[in-house]
One Martini backbone bead per residue (centre of mass of N, CA, C, O) as a GRO file, in nm:
protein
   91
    1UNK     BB    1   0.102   0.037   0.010
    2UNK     BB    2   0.042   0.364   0.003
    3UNK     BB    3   0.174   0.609   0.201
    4UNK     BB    4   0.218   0.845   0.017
    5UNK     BB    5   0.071   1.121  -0.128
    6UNK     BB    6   0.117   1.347  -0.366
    7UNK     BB    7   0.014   1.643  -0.458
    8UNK     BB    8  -0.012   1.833  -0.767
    9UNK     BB    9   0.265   1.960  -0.895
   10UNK     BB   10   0.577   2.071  -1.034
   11UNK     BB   11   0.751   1.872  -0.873
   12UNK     BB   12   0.535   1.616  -0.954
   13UNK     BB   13   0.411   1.566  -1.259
   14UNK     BB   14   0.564   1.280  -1.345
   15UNK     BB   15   0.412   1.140  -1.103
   16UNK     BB   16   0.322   0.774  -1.113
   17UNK     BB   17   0.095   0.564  -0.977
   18UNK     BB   18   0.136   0.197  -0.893
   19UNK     BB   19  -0.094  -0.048  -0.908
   20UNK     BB   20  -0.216  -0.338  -0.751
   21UNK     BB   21  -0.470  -0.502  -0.843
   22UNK     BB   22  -0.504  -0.661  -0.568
   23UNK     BB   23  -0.589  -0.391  -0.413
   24UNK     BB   24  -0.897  -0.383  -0.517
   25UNK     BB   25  -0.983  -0.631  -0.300
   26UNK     BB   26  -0.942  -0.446  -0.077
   27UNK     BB   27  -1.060  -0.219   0.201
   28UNK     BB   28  -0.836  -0.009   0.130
   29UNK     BB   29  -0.928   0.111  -0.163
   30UNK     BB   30  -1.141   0.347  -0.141
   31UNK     BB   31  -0.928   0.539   0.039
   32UNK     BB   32  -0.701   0.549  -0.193
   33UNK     BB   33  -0.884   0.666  -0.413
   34UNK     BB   34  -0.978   0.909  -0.246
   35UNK     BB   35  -0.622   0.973  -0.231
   36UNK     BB   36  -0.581   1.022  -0.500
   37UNK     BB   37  -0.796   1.229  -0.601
   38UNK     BB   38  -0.718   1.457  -0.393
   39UNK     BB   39  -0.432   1.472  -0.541
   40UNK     BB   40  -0.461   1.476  -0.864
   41UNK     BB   41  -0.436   1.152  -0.952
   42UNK     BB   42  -0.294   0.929  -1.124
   43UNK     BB   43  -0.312   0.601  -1.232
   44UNK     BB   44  -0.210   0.218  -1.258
   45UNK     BB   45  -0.238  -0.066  -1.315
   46UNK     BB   46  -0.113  -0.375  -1.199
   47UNK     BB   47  -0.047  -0.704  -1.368
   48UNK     BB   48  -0.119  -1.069  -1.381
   49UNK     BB   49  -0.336  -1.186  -1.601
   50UNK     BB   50  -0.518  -1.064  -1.743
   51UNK     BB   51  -0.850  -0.981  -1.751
   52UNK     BB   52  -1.141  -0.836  -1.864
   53UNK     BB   53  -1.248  -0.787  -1.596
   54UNK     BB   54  -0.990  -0.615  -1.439
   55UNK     BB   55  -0.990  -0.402  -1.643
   56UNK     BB   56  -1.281  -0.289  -1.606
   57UNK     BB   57  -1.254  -0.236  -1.300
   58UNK     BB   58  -0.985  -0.031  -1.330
   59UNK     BB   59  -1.142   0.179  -1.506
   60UNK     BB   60  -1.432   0.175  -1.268
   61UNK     BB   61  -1.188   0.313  -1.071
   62UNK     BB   62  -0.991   0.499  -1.219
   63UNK     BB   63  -0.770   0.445  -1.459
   64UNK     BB   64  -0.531   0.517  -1.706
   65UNK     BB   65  -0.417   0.199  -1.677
   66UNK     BB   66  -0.334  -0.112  -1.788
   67UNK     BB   67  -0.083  -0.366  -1.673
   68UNK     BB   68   0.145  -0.587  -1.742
   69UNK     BB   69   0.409  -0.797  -1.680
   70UNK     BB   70   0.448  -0.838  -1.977
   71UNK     BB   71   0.465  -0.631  -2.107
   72UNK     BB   72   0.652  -0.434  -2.231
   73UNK     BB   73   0.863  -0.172  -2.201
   74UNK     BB   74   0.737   0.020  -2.368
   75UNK     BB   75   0.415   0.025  -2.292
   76UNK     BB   76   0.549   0.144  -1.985
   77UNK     BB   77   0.660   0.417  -2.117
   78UNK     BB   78   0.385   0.521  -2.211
   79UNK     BB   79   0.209   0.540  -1.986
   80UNK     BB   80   0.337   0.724  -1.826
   81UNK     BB   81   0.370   0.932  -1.984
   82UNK     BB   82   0.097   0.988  -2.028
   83UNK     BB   83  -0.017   1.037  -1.770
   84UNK     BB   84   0.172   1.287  -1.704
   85UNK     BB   85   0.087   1.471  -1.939
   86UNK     BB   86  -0.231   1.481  -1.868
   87UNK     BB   87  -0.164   1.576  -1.550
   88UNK     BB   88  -0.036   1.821  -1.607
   89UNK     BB   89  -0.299   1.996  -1.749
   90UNK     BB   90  -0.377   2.037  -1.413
   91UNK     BB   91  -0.145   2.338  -1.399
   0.00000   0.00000   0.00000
């Protein structure tokens, strides 16, 4: 679980939380989506072996990307910057 999240400021525009997917069926997810939320962040879930029920759940409770641990190198290089570049035009 993320001890800490910094609210989206200037000096922290590119950083991007990334979710185990796991961590959606824990009841800490409710609180933690609640404060990333308040913090005007972005997240990407990530796991293994996802399926489509998963990735749908991941969207349907706000995730910017859902990453598998196959996907390549390239695929979490691009979602990460996307989320950043996203988020970025919050400030």
């Amino acid at each position: 679980m993320v001890a800490s999240i910094d609210p989206l400021g200037p000096s922290s525009q590119d950083r991007v939380y990334l979710v185990l997917q796991s961590e959606l069926q824990l009841e800490t997810w409710a609180a933690l989506r609640t404060r990333l939320a308040t913090a005007n962040r972005y997240f990407i879930v990530v796991g293994e072996n996802l399926d489509t029920a998963a990735v749908v759940e991941a969207c349907r409770d706000g995730a910017f990307d859902v990453l598998d641990f196959r996907d390549a190198a390239a695929r979490w290089t691009e979602a990460i910057a996307r989320a950043a570049a996203s988020q970025a035009l919050w400030l």
